[in-house]
KERO-537083 format. One line per field, with one value per residue: residue number from 0; residue in one letter; y, x, z of N, C-alpha, C in turn. Coordinates in pm, 1 decimal, padded with zeros to 6 digits. Last residue first. Layout:
residues N
num: [NUM;...]
residu: [a;...]
nY: [Y;...]
nX: [X;...]
nZ: [Z;...]
caY: [Y;...]
caX: [X;...]
caZ: [Z;...]
cY: [Y;...]
cX: [X;...]
cZ: [Z;...]
***
This chain:
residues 137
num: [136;135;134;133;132;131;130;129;128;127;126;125;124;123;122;121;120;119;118;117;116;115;114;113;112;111;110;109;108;107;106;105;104;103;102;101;100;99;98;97;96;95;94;93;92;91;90;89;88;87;86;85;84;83;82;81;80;79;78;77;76;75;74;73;72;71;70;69;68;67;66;65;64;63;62;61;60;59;58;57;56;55;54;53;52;51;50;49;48;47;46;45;44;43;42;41;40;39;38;37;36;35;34;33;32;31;30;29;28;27;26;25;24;23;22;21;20;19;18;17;16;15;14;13;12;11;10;9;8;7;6;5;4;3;2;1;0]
residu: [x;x;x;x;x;x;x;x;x;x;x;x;x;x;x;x;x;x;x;x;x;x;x;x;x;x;x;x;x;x;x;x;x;x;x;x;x;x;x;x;x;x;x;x;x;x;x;x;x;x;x;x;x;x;x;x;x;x;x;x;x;x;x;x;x;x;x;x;x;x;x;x;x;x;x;x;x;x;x;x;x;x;x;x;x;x;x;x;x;x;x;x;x;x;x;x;x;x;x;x;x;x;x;x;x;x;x;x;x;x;x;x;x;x;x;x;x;x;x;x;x;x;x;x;x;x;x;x;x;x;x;x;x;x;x;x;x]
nY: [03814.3;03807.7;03694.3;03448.0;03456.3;03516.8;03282.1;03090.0;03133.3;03174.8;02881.2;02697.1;02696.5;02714.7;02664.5;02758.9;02625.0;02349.8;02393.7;02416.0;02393.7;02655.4;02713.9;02876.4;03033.0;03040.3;02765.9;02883.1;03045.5;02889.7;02678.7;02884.1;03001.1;02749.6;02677.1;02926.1;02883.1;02672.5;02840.2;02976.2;02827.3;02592.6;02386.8;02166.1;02238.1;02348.7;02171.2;02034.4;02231.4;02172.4;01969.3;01959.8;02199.2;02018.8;01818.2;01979.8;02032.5;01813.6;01711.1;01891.5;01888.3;01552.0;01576.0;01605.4;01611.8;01288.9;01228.1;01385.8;01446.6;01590.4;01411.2;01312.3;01491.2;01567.7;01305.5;01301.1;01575.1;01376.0;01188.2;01120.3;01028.9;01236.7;01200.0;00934.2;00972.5;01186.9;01025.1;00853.4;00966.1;01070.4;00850.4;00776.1;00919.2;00897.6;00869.9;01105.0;01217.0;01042.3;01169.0;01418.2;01568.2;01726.1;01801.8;02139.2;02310.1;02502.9;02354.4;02059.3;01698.3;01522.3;01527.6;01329.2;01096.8;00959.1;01136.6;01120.6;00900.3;00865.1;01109.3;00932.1;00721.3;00832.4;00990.1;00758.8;00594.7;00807.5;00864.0;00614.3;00609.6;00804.6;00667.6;00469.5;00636.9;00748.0;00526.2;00182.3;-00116.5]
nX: [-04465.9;-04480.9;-04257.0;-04396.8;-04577.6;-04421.9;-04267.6;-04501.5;-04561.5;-04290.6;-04316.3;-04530.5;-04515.7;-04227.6;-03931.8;-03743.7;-03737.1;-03622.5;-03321.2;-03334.8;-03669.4;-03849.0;-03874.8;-03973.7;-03914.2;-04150.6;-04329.9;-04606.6;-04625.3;-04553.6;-04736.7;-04953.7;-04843.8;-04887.3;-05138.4;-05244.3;-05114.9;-05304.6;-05579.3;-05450.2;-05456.6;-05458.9;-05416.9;-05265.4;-05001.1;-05111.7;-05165.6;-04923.5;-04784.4;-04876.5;-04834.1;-04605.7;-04592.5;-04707.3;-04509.3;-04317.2;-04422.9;-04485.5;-04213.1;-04101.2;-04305.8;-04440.1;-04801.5;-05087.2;-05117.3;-05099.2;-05332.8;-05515.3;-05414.5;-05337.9;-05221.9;-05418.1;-05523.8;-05339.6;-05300.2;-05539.3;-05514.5;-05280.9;-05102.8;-04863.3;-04706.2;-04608.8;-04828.9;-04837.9;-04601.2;-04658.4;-04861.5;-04676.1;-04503.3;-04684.9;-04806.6;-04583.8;-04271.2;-04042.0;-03948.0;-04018.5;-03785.4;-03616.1;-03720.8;-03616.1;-03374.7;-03273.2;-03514.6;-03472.1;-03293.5;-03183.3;-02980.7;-03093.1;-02994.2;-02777.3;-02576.1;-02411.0;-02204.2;-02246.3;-02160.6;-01885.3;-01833.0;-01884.4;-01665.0;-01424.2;-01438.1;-01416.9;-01204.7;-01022.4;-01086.6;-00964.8;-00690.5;-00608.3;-00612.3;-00448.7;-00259.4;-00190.3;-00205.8;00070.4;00191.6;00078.8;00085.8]
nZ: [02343.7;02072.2;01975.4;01963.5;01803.0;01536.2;01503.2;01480.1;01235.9;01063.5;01095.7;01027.2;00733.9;00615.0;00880.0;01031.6;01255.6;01274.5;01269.6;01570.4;01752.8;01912.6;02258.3;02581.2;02789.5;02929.1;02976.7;02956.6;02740.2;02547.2;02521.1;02467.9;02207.3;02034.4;02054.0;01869.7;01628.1;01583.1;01586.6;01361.1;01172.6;01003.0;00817.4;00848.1;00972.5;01195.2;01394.6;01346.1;01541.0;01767.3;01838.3;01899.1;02096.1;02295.1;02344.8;02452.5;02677.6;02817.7;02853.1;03020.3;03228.9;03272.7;03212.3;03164.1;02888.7;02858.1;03011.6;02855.3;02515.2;02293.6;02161.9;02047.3;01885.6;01668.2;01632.1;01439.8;01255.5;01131.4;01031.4;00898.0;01055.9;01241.1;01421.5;01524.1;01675.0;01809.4;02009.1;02125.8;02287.0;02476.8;02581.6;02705.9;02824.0;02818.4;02551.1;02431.3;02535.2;02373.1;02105.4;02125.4;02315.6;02522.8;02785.1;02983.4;03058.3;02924.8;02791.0;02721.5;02844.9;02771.6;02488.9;02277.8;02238.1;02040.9;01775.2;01874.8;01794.1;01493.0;01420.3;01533.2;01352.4;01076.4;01138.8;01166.9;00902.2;00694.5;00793.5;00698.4;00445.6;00393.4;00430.3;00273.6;00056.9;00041.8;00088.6;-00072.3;00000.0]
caY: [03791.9;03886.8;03853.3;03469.2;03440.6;03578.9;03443.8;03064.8;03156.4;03268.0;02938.6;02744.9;02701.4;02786.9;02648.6;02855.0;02784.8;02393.2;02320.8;02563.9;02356.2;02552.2;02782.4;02759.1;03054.8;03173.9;02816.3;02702.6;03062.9;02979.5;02640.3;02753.8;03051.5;02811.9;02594.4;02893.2;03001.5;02659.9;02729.0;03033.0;02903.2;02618.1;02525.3;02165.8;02219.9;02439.5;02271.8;01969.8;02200.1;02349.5;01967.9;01874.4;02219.8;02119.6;01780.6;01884.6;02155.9;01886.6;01680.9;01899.8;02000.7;01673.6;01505.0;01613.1;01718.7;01404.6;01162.9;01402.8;01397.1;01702.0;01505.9;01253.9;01413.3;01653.9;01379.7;01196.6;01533.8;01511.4;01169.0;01187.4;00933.7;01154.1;01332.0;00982.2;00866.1;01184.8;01165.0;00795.2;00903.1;01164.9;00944.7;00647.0;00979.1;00964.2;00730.7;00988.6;01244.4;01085.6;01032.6;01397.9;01412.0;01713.7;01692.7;01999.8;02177.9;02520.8;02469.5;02177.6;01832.6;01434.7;01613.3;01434.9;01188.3;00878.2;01108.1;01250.9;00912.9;00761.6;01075.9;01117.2;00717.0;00719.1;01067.0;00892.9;00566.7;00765.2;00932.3;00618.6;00466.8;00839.3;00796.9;00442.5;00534.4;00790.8;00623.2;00374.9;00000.0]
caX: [-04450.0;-04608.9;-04237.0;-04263.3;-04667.4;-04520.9;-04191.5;-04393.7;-04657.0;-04393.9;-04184.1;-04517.7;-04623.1;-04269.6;-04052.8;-03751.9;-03741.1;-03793.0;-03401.2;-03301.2;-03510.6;-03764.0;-03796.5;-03942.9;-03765.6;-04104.0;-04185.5;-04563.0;-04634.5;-04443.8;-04585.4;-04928.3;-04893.4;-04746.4;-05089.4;-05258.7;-05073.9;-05129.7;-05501.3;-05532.9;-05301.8;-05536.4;-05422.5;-05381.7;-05001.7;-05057.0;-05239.4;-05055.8;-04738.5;-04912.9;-04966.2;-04639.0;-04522.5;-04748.3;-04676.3;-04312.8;-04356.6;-04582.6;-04321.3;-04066.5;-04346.3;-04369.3;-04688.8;-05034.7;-05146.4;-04965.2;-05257.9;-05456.5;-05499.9;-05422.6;-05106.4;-05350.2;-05623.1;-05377.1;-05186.2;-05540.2;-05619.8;-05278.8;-05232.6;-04967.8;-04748.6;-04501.8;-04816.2;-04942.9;-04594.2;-04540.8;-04886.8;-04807.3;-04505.5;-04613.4;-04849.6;-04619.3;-04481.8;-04117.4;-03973.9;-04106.1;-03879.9;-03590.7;-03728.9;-03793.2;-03389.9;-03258.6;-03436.5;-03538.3;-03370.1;-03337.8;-02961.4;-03026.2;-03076.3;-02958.0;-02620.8;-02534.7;-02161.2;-02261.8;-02320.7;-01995.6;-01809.3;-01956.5;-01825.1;-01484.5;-01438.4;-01530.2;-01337.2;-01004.7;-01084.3;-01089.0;-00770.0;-00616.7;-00743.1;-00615.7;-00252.6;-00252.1;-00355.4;-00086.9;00144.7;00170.1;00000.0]
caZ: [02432.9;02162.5;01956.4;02074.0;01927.2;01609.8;01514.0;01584.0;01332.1;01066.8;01136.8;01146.4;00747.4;00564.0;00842.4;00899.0;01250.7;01258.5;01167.4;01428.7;01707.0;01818.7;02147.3;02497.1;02713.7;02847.6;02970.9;03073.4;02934.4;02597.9;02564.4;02564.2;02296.6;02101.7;02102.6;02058.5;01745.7;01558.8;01661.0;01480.6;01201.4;01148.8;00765.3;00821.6;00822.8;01064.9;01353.7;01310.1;01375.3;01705.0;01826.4;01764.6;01990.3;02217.5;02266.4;02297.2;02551.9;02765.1;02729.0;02882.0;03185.2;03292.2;03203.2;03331.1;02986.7;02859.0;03071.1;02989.9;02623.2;02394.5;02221.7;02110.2;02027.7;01837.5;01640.6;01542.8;01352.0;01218.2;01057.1;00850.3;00979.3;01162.6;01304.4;01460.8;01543.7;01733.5;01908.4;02015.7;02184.9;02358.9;02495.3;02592.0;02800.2;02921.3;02637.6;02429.3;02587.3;02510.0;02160.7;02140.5;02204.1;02406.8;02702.4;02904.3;03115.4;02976.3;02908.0;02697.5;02895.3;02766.0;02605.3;02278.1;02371.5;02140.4;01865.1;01887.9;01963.1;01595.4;01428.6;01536.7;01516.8;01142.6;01096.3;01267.9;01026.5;00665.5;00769.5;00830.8;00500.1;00317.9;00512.5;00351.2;00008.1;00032.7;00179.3;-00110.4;00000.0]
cY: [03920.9;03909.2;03914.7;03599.6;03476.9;03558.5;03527.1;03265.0;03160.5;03292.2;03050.7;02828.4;02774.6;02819.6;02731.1;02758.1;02845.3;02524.0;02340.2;02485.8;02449.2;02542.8;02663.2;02843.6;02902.6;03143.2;02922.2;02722.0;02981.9;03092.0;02775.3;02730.5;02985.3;02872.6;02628.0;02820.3;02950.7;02763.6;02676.9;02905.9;02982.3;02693.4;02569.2;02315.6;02174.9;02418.6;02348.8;02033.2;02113.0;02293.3;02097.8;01926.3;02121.3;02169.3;01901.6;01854.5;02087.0;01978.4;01718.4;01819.1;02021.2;01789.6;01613.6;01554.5;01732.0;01574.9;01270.6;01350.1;01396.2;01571.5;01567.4;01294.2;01380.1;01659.7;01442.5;01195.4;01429.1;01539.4;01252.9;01215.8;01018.8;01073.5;01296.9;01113.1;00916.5;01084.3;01109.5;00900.9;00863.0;01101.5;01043.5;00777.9;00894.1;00929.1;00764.1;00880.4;01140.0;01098.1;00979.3;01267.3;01399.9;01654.8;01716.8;01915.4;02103.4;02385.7;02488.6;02263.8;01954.6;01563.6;01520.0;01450.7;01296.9;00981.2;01085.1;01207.9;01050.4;00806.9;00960.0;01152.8;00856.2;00739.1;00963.6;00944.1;00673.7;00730.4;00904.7;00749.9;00544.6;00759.0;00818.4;00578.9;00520.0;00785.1;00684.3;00425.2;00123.0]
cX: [-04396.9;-04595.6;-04411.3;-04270.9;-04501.4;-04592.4;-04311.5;-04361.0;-04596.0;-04504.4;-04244.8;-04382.4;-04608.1;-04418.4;-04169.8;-03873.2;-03788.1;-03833.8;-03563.7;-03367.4;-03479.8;-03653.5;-03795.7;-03913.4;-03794.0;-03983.6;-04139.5;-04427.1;-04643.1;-04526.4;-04509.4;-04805.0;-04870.3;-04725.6;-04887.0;-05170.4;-05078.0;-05068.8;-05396.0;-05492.3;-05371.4;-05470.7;-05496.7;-05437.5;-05136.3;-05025.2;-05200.9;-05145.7;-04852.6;-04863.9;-04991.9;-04769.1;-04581.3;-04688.0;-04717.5;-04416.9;-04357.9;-04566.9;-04432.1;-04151.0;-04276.6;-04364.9;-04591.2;-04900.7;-05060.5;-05014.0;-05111.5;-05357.0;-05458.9;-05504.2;-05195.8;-05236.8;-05546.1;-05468.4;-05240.5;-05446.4;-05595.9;-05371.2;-05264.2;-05114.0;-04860.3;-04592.4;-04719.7;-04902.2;-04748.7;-04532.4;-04779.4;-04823.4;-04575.1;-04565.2;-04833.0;-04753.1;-04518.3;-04268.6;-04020.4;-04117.1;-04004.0;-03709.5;-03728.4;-03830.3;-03572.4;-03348.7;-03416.5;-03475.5;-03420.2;-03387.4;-03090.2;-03033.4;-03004.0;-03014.2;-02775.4;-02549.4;-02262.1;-02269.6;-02310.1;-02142.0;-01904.5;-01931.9;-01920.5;-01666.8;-01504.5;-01596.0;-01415.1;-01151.7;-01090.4;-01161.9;-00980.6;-00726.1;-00718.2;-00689.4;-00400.6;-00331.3;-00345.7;-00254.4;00063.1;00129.0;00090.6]
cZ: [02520.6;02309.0;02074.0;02034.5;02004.0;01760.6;01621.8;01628.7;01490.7;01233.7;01201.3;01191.2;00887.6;00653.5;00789.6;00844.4;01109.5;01258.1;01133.8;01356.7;01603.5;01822.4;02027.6;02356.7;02586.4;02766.2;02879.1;03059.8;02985.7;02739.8;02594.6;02631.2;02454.3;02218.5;02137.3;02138.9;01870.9;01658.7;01647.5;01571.5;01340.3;01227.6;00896.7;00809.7;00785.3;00940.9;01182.3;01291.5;01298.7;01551.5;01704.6;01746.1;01881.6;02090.6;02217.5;02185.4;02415.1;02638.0;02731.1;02796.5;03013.0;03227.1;03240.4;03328.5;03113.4;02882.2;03004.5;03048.7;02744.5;02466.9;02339.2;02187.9;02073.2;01867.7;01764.8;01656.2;01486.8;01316.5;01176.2;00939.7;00878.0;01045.9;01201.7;01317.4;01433.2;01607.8;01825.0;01931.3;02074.4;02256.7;02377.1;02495.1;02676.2;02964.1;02790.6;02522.7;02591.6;02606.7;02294.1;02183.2;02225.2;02276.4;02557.8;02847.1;03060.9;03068.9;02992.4;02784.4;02797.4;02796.8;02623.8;02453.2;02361.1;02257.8;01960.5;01895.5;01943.9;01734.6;01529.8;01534.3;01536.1;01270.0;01110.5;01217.1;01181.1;00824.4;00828.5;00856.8;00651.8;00415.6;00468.6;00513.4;00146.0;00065.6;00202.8;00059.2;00000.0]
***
């Protein structure tokens, strides 16, 4: 094997490892307390879970019955933020920007500092509705 080729394979190996230990090492809380990982959370609240698969699957309506039932009502306070949040995006891509609001609304007087992920910020349907209920604040 040239140097090259093998300085390239070691390469290749160091950025393998590099990657596979960075996931492995995600934070379980961001600054605010809550849990990173929705999954995280899921395994909190068999509720929150269910929503999540619901909206994941298309099936929005069924999403936020299932996010707005009691048993994750009365759940800790980060998967309440969660459910709401799925709930408010179920609102919005069904065109329910009144209720998409509320359900922000919600989460940001149960925690003034809740916030999307970056990735869900520039969202064409709830980015907009998001900007707005946090600027009312």
């Amino acid at each position: 094997m040239t140097s090259s080729r093998l300085l390239l394979a070691l390469l290749c190996c160091a950025l393998g490892a590099t990657l596979a230990t960075g996931c492995a090492n995600k934070p379980p809380a961001d600054s605010a307390g809550r849990m990173a990982s929705p999954a995280a959370l899921a395994a909190l609240s068999p509720g929150l879970k269910e929503g999540i698969a619901l909206y994941d699957n298309g099936d929005y309506n069924g999403a936020i019955r299932r996010l707005g039932a009691a048993d994750v009502a009365s759940a800790p306070k980060a998967v309440q933020l969660e459910a709401l949040k799925y709930a408010a995006f179920s609102y919005c891509v069904t065109s329910r920007q009144t209720l998409c609001r509320q359900q922000f609304d919600k989460a940001l007087k149960l925690d003034a500092s809740f916030d999307l992920e970056p990735g869900e910020h520039g969202h064409p349907l709830w980015g907009p509705v998001f900007v707005k209920a946090k600027k009312s604040r």
